[in-house]
N, C-alpha and C positions, 0 to 999 in steps of 0.2 A: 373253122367257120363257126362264128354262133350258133348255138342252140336255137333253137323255135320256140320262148318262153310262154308263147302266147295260152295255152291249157294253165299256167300259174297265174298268167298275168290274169286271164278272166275268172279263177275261179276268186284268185285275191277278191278282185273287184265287186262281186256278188256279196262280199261280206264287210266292203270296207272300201274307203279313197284312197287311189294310189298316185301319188305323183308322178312326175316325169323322170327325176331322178331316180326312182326307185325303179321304175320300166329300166331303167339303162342299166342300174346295177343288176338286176335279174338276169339281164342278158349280157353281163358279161361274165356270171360264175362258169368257172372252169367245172365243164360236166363230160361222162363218158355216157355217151348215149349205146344204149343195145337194146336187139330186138328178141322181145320173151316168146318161149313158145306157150302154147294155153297149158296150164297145170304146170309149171316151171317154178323152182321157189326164187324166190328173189334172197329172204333170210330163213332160217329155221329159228325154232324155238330153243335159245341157248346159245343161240351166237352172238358177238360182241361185234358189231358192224362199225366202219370205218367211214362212210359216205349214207346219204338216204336218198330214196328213190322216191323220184317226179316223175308221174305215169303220164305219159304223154299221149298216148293214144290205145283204145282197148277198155278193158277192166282188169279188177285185181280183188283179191277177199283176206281178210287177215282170216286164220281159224287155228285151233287147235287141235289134237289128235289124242284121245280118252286110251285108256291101255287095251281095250279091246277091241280097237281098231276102229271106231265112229269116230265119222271129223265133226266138228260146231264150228259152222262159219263165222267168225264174229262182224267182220262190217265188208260192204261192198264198196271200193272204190272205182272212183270215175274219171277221166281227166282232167288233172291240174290239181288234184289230192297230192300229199305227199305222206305217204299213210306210214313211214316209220319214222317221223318227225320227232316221236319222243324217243329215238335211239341216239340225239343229242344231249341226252342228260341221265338216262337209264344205261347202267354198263353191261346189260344183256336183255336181248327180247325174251318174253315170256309166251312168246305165242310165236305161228309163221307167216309170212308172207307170202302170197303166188297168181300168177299170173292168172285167169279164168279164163283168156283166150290169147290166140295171137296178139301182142301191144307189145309197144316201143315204152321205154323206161329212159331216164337221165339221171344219172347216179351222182350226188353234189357234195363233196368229200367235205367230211363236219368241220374243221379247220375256217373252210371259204364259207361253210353258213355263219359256223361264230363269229365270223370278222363282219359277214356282211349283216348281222343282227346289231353289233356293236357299232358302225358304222352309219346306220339306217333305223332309228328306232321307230318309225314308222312302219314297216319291213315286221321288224323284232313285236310290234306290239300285233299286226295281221295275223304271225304264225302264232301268237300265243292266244288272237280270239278262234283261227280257224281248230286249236288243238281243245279249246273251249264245248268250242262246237262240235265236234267228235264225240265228246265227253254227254254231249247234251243228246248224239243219235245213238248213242251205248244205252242211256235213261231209257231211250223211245222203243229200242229194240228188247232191253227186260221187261217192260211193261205189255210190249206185243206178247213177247214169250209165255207170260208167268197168266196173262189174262184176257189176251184176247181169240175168238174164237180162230178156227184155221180159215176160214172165209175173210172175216176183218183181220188178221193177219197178213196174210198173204194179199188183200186188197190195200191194204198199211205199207207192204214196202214196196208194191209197186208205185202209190203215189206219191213214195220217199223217191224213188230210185228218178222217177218220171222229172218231178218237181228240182232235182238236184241236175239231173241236165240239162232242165227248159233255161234256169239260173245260168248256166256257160255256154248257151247257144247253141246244142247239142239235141234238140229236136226240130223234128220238121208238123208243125200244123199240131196236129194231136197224138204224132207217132216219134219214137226214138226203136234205138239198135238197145235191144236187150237180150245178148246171145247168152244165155244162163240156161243150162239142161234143170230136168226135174230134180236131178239129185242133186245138182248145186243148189236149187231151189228150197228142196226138203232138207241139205245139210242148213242151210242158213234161217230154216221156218223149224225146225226138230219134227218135220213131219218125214213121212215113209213116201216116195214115189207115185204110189198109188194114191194115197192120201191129198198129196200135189196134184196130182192128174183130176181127180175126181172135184178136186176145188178149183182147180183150172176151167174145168165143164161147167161148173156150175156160175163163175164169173161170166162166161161166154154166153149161155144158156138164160141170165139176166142180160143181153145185151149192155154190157157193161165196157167188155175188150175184146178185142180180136190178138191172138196171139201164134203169128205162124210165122216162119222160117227167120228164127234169131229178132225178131220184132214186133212188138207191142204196140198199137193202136187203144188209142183211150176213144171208144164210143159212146160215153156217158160220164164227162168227168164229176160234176154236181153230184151225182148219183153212188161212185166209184168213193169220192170223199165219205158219203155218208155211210156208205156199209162198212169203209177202215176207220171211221171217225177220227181221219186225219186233219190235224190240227198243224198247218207247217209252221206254225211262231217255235216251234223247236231249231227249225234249221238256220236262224236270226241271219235271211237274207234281207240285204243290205236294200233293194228294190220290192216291194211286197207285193206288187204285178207278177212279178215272177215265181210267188207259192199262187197265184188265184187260179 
């Protein structure tokens, strides 16, 4: 039975025109779909993968792991990412891949992408603006890291994280599912738990968000922008309703 391409088909769409042809061929790549447990690797750092993974439901975080044992989350993905895209052309990852909770994956053996990029250069030029744009929320996440405070920080990726689901449909009103613990949180901000928690208070304390059980409500988004001095022309979605 076909896959459920609909997480690729809409995240494509966010960033670009998808024909109808291109819908059909999406849904016909031969994919092995499995379901991740949360902290599950999908690849490590140093393995030579054969297929890439199409998060189809949940999250996922690329990160690496320093020799004494602190992880640096490097990006969070969402559904319809396909976040080891460049293990079609890199003959080993340099970083790992893993689940952040419960999610379904579809694994698309690199053979049936090369054909289908050669075949669809429509297709072929999406995945090379969406691997663009990765490139372009790596720029946003150093610039967080290296200089902004842990307030506008940590205010910065929630209205990344926010803004990139509103884009595939994945929020309801001013709230989305962001099942992320603090030390997922402080691995991917290079803060301490505590550090997390006390910035967390203090967002909430400016009636800005509400954030309880795996879900984030935006109660002040206007406001929420200007403390992260989030600019979404980084995420170059294709609708710009959808960063407002």
């Amino acid at each position: 039975m076909p896959v459920n391409t609909q997480p690729l088909i809409r995240k494509l769409e966010s960033i670009g025109e998808l024909p109808e042809q291109d819908r059909e061929a999406l849904a016909s790549l031969p994919v092995q779909v499995r379901s991740l447990q949360a902290d599950e690797d999908v690849v490590r750092e140093g393995d030579v993968p054969s297929a890439c993974c199409l998060l189809l439901d949940g999250f996922m975080h690329r990160y690496k792991v320093l020799p004494d044992g602190k992880r640096q989350i490097l990006a969070l993905h969402t559904p319809g990412d396909v976040p080891d895209l460049q293990s079609l052309f890199l003959r080993h990852l340099d970083h790992s891949l893993a689940a952040s909770v419960p999610s379904t994956a579809a694994f698309i053996p690199h053979e049936a992408l090369r054909t289908l990029m050669r075949t669809h250069p429509t297709l072929a030029e999406l995945f090379w603006r969406d691997t663009l744009i990765d490139a372009a929320i790596f720029r946003a996440w150093i610039e967080s890291l290296g200089r902004r405070s842990a307030l506008g920080h940590l205010a910065h990726l929630l209205c990344e994280v926010f803004t990139r689901l509103r884009a595939v449909g994945l929020t309801q009103d001013h709230a989305c599912s962001l099942p992320f613990t603090q030390l997922e949180l402080g691995d991917a901000l290079g803060l301490s738990t505590v550090h997390v928690n006390r910035t967390l208070q203090e967002l909430r304390g400016e009636g800005l968000i509400a954030f309880r059980s795996s879900r984030l409500t935006i109660l002040d988004w206007a406001r929420l922008q200007e403390v992260a001095q989030f600019d979404p022309a980084y995420l170059h979605l294709r609708d710009p309703a959808r960063a407002a």
